[in-house]
DOKE-856732 format. One record per residue (C-alpha): residue number from 1; x, y negated, z negated. Coordinates in steps of 0.02 Angstrom, whole numbers. Layout:
N
+-----+--------+--------+--------+
:   k :      x :      y :      z :
+-----+--------+--------+--------+
: NUM :      X :      Y :      Z :
...
+-----+--------+--------+--------+
//
This chain:
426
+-----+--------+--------+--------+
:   k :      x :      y :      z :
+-----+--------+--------+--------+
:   1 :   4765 :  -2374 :  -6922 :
:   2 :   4682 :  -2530 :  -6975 :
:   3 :   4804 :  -2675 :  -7030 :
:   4 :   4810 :  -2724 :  -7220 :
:   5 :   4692 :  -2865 :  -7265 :
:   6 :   4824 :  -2976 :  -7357 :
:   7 :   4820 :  -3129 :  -7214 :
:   8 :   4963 :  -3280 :  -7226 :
:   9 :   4898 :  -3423 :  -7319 :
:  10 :   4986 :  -3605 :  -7307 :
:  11 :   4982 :  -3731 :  -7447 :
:  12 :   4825 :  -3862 :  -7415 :
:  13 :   4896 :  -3984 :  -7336 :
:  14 :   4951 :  -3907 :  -7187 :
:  15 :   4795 :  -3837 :  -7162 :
:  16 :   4726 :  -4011 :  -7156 :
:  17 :   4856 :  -4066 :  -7030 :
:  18 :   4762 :  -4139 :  -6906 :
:  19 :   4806 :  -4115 :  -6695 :
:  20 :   4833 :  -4264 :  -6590 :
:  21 :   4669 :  -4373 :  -6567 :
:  22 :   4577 :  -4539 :  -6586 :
:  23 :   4658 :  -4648 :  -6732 :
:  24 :   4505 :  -4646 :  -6820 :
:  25 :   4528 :  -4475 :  -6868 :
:  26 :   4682 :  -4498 :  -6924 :
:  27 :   4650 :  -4613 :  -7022 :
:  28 :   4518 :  -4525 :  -7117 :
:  29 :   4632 :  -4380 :  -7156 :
:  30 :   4768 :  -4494 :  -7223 :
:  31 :   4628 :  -4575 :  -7337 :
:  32 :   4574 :  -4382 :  -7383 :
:  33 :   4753 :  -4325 :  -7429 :
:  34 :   4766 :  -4472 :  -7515 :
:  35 :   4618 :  -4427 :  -7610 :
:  36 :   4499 :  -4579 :  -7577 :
:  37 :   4330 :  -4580 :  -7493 :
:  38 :   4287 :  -4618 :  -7327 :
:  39 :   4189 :  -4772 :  -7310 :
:  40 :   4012 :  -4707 :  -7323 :
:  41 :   3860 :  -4800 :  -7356 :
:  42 :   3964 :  -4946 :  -7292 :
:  43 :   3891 :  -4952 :  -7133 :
:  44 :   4068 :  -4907 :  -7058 :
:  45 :   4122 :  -4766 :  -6956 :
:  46 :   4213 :  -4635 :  -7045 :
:  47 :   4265 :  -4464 :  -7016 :
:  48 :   4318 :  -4319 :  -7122 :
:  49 :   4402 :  -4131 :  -7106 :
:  50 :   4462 :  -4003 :  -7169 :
:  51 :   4505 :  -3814 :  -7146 :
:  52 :   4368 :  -3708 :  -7225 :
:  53 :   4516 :  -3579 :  -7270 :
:  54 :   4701 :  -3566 :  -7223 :
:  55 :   4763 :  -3547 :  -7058 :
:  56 :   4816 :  -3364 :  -7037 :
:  57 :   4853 :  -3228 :  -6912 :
:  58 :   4677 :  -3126 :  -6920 :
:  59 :   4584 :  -3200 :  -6785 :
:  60 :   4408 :  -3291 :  -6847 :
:  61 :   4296 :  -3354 :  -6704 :
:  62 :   4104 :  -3410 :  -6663 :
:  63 :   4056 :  -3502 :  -6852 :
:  64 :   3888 :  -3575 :  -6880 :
:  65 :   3809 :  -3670 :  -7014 :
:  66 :   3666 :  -3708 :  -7095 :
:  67 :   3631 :  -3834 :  -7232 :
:  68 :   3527 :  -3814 :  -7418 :
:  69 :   3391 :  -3911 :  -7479 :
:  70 :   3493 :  -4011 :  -7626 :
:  71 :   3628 :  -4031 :  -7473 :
:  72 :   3763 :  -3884 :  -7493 :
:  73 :   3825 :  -3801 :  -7346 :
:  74 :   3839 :  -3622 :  -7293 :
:  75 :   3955 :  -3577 :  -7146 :
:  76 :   3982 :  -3396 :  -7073 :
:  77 :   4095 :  -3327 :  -6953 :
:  78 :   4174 :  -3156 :  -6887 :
:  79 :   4346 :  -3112 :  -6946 :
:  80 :   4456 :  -2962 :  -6904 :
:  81 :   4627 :  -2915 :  -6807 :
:  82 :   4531 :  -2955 :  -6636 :
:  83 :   4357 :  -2933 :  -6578 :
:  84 :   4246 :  -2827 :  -6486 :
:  85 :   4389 :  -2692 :  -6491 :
:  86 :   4449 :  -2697 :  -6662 :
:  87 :   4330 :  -2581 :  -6788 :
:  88 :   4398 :  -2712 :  -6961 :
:  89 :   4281 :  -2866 :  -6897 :
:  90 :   4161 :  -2905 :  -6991 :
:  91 :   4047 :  -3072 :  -7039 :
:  92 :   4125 :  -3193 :  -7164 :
:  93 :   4037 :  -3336 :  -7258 :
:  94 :   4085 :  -3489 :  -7361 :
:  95 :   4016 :  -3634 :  -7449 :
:  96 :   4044 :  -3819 :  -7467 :
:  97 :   3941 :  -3894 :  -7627 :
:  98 :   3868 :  -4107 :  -7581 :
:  99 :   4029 :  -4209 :  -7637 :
: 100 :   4132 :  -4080 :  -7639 :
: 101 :   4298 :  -4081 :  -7516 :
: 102 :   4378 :  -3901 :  -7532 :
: 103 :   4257 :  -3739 :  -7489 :
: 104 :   4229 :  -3618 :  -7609 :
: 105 :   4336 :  -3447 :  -7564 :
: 106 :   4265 :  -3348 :  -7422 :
: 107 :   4136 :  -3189 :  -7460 :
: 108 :   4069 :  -3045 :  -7363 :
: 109 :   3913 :  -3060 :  -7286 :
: 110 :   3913 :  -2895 :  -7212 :
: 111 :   4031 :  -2770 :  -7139 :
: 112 :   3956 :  -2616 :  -7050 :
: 113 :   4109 :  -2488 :  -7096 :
: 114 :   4219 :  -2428 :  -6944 :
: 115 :   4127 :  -2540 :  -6826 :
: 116 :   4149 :  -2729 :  -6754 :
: 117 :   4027 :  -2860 :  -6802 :
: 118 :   4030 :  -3004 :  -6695 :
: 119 :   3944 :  -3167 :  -6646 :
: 120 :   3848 :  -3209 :  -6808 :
: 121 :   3714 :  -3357 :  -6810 :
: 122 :   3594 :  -3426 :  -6947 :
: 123 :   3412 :  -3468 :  -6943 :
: 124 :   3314 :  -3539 :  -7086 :
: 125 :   3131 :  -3525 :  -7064 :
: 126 :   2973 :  -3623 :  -7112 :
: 127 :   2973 :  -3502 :  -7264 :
: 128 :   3147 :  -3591 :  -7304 :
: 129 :   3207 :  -3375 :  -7285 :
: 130 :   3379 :  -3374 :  -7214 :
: 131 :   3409 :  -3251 :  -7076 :
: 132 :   3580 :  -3177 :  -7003 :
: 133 :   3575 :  -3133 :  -6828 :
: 134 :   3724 :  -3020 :  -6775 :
: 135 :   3801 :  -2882 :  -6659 :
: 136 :   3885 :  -2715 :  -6707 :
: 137 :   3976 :  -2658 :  -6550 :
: 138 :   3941 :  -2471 :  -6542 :
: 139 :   4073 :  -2417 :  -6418 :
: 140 :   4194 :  -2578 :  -6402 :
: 141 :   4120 :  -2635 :  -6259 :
: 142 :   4001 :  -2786 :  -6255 :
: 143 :   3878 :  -2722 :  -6154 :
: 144 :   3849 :  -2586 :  -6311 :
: 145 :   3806 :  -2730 :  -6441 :
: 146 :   3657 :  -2679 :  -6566 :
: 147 :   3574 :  -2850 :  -6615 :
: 148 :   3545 :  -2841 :  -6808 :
: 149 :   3457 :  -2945 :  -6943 :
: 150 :   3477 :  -2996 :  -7114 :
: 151 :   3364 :  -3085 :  -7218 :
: 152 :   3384 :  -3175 :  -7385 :
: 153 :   3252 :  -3293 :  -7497 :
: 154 :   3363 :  -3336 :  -7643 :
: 155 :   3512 :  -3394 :  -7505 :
: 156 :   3540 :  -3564 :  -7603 :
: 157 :   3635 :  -3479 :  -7736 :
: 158 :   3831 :  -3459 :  -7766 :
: 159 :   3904 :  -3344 :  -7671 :
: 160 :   3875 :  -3223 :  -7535 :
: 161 :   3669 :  -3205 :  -7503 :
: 162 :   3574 :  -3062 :  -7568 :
: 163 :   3494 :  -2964 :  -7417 :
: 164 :   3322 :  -2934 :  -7465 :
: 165 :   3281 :  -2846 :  -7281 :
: 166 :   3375 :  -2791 :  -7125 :
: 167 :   3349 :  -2712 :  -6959 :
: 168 :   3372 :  -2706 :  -6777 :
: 169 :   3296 :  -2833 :  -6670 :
: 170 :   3207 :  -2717 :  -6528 :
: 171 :   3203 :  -2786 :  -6336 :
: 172 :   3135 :  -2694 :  -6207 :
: 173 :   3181 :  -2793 :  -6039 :
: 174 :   3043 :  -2725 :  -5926 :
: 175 :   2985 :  -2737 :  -5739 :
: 176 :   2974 :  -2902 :  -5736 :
: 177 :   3175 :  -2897 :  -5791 :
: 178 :   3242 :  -2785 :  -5643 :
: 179 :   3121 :  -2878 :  -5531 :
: 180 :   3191 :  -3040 :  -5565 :
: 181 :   3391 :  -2974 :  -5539 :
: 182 :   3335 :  -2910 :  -5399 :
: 183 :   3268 :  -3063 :  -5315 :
: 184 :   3437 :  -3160 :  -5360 :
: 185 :   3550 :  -3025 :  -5293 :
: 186 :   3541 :  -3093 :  -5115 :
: 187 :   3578 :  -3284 :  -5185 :
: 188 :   3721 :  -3214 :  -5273 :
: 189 :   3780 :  -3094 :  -5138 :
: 190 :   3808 :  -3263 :  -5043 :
: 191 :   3922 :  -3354 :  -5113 :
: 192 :   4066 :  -3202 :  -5096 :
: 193 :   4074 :  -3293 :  -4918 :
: 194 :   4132 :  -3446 :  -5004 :
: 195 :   4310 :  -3446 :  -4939 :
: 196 :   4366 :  -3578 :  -5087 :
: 197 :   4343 :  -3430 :  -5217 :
: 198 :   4514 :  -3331 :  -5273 :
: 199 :   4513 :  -3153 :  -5292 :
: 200 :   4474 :  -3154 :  -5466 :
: 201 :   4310 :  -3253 :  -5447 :
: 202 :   4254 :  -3109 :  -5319 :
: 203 :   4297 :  -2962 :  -5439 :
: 204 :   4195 :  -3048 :  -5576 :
: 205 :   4041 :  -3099 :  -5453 :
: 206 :   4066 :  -2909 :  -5384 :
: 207 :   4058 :  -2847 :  -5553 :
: 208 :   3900 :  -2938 :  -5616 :
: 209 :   3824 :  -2873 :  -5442 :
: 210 :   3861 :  -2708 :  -5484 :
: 211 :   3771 :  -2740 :  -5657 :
: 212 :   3599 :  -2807 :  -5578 :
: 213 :   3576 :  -2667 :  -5425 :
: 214 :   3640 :  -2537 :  -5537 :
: 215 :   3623 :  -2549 :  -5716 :
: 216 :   3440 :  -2651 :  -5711 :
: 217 :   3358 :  -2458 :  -5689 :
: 218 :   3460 :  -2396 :  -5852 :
: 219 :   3332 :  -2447 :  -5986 :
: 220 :   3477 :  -2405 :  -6135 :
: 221 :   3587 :  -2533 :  -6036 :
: 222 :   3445 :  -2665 :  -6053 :
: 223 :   3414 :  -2639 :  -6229 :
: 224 :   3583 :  -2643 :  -6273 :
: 225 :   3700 :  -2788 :  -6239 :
: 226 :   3618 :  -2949 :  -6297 :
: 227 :   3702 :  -3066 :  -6428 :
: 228 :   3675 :  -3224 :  -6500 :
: 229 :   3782 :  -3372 :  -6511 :
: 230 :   3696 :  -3532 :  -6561 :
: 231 :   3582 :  -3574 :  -6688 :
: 232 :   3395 :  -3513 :  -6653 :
: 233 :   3237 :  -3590 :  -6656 :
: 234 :   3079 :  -3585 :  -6735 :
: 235 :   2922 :  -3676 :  -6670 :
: 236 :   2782 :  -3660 :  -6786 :
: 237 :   2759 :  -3471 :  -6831 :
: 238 :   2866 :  -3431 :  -6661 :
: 239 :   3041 :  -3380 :  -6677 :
: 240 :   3153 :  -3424 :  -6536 :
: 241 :   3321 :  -3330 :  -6538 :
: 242 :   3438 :  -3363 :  -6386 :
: 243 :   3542 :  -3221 :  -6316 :
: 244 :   3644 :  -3164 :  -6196 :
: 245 :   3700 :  -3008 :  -6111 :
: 246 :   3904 :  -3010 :  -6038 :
: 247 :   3863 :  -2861 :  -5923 :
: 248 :   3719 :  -2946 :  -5831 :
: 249 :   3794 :  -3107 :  -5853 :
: 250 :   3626 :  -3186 :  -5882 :
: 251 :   3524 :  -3260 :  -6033 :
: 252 :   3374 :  -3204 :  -6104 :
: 253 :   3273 :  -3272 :  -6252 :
: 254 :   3206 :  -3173 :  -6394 :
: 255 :   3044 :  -3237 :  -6443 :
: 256 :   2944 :  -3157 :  -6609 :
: 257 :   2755 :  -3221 :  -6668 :
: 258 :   2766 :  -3132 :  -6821 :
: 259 :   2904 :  -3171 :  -6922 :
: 260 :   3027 :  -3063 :  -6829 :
: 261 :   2925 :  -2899 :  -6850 :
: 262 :   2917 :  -2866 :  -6675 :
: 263 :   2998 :  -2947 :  -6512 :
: 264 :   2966 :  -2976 :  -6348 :
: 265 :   3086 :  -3051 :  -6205 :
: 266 :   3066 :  -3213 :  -6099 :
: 267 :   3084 :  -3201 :  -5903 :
: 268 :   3293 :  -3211 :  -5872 :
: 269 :   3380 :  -3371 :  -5855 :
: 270 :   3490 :  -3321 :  -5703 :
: 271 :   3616 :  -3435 :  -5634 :
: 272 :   3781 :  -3332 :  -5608 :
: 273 :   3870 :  -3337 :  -5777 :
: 274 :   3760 :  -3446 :  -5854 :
: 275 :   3766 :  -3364 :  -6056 :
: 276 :   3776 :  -3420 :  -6238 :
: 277 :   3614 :  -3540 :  -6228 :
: 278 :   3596 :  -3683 :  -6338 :
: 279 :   3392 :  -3740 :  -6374 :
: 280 :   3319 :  -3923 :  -6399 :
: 281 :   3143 :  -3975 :  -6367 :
: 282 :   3088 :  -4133 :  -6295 :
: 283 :   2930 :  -4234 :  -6364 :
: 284 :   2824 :  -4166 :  -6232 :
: 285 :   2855 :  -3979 :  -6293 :
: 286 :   2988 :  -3947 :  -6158 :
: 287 :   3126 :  -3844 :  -6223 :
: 288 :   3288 :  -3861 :  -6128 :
: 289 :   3433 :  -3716 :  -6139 :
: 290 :   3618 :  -3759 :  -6124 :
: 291 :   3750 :  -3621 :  -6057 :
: 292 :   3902 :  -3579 :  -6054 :
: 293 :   3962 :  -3561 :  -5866 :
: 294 :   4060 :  -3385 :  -5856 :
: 295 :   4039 :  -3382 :  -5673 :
: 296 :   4123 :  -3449 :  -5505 :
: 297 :   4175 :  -3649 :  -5481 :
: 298 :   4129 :  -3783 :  -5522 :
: 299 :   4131 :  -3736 :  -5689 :
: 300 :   3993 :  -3829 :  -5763 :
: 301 :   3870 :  -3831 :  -5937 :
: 302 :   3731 :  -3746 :  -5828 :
: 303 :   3551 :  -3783 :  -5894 :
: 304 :   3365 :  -3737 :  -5879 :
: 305 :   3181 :  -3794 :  -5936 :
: 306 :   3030 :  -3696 :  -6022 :
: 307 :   2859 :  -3789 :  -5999 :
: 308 :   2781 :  -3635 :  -6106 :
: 309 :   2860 :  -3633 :  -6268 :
: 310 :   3001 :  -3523 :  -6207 :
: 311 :   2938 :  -3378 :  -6096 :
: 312 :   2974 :  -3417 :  -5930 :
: 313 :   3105 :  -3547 :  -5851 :
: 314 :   3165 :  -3650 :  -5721 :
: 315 :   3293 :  -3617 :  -5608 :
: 316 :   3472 :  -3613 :  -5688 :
: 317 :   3561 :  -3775 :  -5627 :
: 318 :   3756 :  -3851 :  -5631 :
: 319 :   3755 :  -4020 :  -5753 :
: 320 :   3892 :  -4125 :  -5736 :
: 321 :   3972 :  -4090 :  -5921 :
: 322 :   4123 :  -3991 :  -5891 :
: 323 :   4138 :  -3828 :  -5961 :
: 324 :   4295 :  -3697 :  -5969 :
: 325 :   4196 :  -3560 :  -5990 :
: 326 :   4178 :  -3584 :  -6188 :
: 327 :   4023 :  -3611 :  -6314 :
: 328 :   3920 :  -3763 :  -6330 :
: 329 :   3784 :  -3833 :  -6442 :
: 330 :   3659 :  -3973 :  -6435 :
: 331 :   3555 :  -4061 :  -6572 :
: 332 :   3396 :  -4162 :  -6567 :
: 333 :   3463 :  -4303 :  -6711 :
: 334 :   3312 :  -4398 :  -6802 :
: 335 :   3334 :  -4576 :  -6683 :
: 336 :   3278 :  -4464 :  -6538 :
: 337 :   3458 :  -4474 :  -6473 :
: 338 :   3508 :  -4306 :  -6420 :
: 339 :   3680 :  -4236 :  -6454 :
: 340 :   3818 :  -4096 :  -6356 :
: 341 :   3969 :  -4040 :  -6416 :
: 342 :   4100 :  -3934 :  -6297 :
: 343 :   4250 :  -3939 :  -6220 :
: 344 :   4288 :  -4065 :  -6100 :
: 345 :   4365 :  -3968 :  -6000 :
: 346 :   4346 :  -3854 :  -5842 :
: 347 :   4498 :  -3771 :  -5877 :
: 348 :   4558 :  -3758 :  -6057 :
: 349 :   4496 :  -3778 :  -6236 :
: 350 :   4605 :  -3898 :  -6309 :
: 351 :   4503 :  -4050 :  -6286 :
: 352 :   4317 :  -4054 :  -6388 :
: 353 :   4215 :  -4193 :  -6369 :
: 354 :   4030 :  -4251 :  -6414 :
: 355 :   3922 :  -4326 :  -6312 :
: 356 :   3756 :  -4431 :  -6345 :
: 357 :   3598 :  -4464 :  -6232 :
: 358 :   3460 :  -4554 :  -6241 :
: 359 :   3371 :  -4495 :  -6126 :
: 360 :   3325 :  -4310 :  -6210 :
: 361 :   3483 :  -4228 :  -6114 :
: 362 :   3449 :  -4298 :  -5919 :
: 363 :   3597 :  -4399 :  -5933 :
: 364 :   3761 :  -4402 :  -6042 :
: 365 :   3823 :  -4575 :  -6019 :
: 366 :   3928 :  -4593 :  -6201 :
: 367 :   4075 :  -4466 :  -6249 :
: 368 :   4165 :  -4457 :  -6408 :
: 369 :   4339 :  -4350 :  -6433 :
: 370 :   4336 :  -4254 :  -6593 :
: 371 :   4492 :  -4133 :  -6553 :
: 372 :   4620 :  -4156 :  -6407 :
: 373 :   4787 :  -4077 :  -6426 :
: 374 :   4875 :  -4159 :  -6247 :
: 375 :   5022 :  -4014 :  -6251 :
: 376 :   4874 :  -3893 :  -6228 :
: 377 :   4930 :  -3762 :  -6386 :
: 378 :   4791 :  -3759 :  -6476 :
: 379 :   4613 :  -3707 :  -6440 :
: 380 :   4467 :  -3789 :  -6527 :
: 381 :   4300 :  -3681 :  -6475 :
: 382 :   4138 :  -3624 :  -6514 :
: 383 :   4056 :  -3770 :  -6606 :
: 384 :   3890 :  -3753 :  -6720 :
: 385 :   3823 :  -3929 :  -6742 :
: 386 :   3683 :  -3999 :  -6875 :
: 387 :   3609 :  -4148 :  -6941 :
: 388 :   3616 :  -4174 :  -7139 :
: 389 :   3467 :  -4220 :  -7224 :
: 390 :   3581 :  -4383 :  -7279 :
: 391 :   3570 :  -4405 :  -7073 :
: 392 :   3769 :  -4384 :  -7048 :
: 393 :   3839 :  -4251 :  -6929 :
: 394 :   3918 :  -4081 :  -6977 :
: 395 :   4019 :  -3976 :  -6847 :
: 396 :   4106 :  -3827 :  -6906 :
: 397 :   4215 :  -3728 :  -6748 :
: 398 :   4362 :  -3610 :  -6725 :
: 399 :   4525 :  -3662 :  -6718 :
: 400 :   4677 :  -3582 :  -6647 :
: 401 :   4879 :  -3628 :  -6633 :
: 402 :   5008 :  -3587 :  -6518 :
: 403 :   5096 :  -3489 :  -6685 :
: 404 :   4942 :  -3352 :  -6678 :
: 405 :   4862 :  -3406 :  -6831 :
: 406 :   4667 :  -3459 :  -6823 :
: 407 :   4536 :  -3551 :  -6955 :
: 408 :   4374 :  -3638 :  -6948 :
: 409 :   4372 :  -3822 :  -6968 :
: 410 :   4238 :  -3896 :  -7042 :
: 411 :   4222 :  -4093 :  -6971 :
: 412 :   4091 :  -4231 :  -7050 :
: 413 :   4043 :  -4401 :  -6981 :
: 414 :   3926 :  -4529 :  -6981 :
: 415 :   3837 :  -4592 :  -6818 :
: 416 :   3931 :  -4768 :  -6816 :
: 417 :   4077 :  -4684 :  -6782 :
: 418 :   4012 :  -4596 :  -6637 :
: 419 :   3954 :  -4756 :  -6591 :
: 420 :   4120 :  -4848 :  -6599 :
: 421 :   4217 :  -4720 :  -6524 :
: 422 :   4112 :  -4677 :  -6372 :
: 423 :   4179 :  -4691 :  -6208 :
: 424 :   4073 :  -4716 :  -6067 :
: 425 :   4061 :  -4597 :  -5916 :
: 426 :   4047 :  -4624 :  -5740 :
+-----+--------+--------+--------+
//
């Protein structure tokens, strides 16, 4: 039986109450609750945030956001009593109008009935059309995940969008798929000789194995399974949509040359639990992908290069940025400076930090700590980043306590105070 939808909801303020971190933060909130403005167009740093809705005990995970023309935002997320397992999820939305500080209430974006939908992302294309990317898990596993679009041109409005298309997005992962699982089995077989592995790293190398020599031949298991996570891309009339599969435990990206009428897949980006890939393009046309690492230590942000607009890549590679096996983003900002956001962390989610390079992503020399909760309760994850057209910084990511409740915070800076608050690495 599906659980009544009448979640908790806490007063305001305590959904503002901010975790441990940096005393900048702090002192933004006090000014906030206080109801004053942060010192912008001062030329000082300042930070702001607040819970987009109430902390309560429905789980809400994997937001993104996208921003309007006049400067509104539009956040969406998947809520429900768990995830891939749990038929009530289904893809929330809310909006924050320029100037304002509370979110209007949340909306449905869609809901396919009986069914989980997970992992939602946005994508607004040259047409300014805004497009929902999305999985409905047919048989609560993630490997049977039907990717599904939405599309709206009148998005800017109050309110949930109005749909004026939807679909599947088709992938047919080919020869040129199984061929290139194949050739990284042996790589992969190797390291179950690595003696520093536990037993649980084997199983989950063993498992992904399994996946490649077995499953590659089943052509409904390679057209089923792959999800986004992070915002897509769109390069002129090309549509770049990142994805991931959990069974193969590989990335793949979805390209379209038609406006999403028909797709066609890139080679694999295959790196042993490299998923979840973040996109940003140098100025020479190289596009760089950031993963997730779901596979065996060191747990690493794992990356990869595309010298072809996104159809084949370079071999998947361990960065140095820590990762707990947990979401990431990265941004191209306006200066050239390129931004991350993830946990820094190989082990836990309760630290999430930014970092800046100026070097288009070779190196990561400057870190900034948005969220660190040092008792290790709470879980901040999954972070969609963007660049206002005012040139400040919008993150929006999930938040969970130690008491089982869960929100999405919302968190807006300028650059100075990534600037002033940047540690550097070694």
């Amino acid at each position: 039986m599906k659980a009544k939808r009448q979640p908790h909801r806490t007063n305001l303020s305590s959904a503002l109450q901010p975790f441990p971190v940096v005393s900048c933060r702090l002192i933004a909130m006090a000014l906030l609750l206080a109801g004053l403005n942060p010192a912008r167009g001062t030329g000082q740093p300042w930070i702001q945030t607040e819970a987009i809705f109430s902390p309560e005990p429905w789980h809400n995970h994997a937001s993104c956001l996208v921003e309007t023309r006049r400067g509104d935002l539009l956040a969406c997320w998947f809520h429900g009593s768990g995830e891939r397992k749990s038929d009530d999820v289904r893809i929330e939305g809310a909006r924050l109008q320029k100037g304002a500080r509370q979110w209007t209430p949340r909306f449905l974006l869609t809901d396919t009935p009986d069914y989980p939908d997970c992992n939602p992302c946005f994508l607004i294309d040259q047409h300014n059309t805004l497009w929902l990317f999305h999985t409905t898990i047919l048989a609560h596993t993630w490997e049977s995940a039907l990717l599904k679009y939405h599309c709206a041109d009148h998005w800017e409005r109050n309110g949930s969008p109005v749909w004026i298309r939807e679909g599947l997005v088709h992938l047919s992962p080919g020869t040129p798929f199984v061929e290139a699982l194949s050739n990284a089995v042996p790589h992969i077989e190797s390291g179950l000789t690595n003696a520093q592995w536990n037993e649980k790293t084997r199983g989950e190398v063993t498992a992904d194995l399994l996946a490649m020599k077995v499953h590659s031949t089943n052509e409904l298991y390679r057209r089923l399974g792959w999800m986004p996570r992070a915002h897509p891309m769109h390069l002129g009339h090309r549509i770049l949509l990142p994805l991931y599969h959990d069974g193969f435990s590989v990335s793949m990206i979805g390209i379209s040359d038609d406006g999403g009428a028909r797709w066609h897949c890139s080679q694999p980006l295959i790196g042993g639990g490299n998923v979840q890939p973040s996109l940003t393009r140098r100025r020479d046309g190289t596009l760089v992908a950031w993963m997730r690492d779901n596979g065996p230590p060191p747990h690493r942000v794992m990356s990869s290069e595309s010298r072809d607009q996104g159809e084949t890549w370079s071999p998947v590679i361990d960065t140095h940025l820590p990762n707990p096996g947990s979401g990431v983003e990265a941004l191209v900002l306006r200066n050239g400076d390129w931004l991350f956001i993830g946990n820094n962390s190989e082990s836990g989610r309760h630290s999430l930090s930014v970092w800046r390079s100026r070097d288009e992503g070779r190196t990561w020399p400057f870190r900034t700590t948005l969220e660190n909760d040092p008792a290790e309760k709470a879980s901040f994850s999954y972070p969609s980043l963007i660049q206002s057209r005012d040139g400040t910084l919008h993150a929006t990511y999930s938040v969970a306590v130690g008491n089982g409740t869960s929100f999405i915070r919302h968190a807006h800076w300028n650059e100075e105070w990534i600037q002033a608050h940047q540690v550097a690495e070694p």
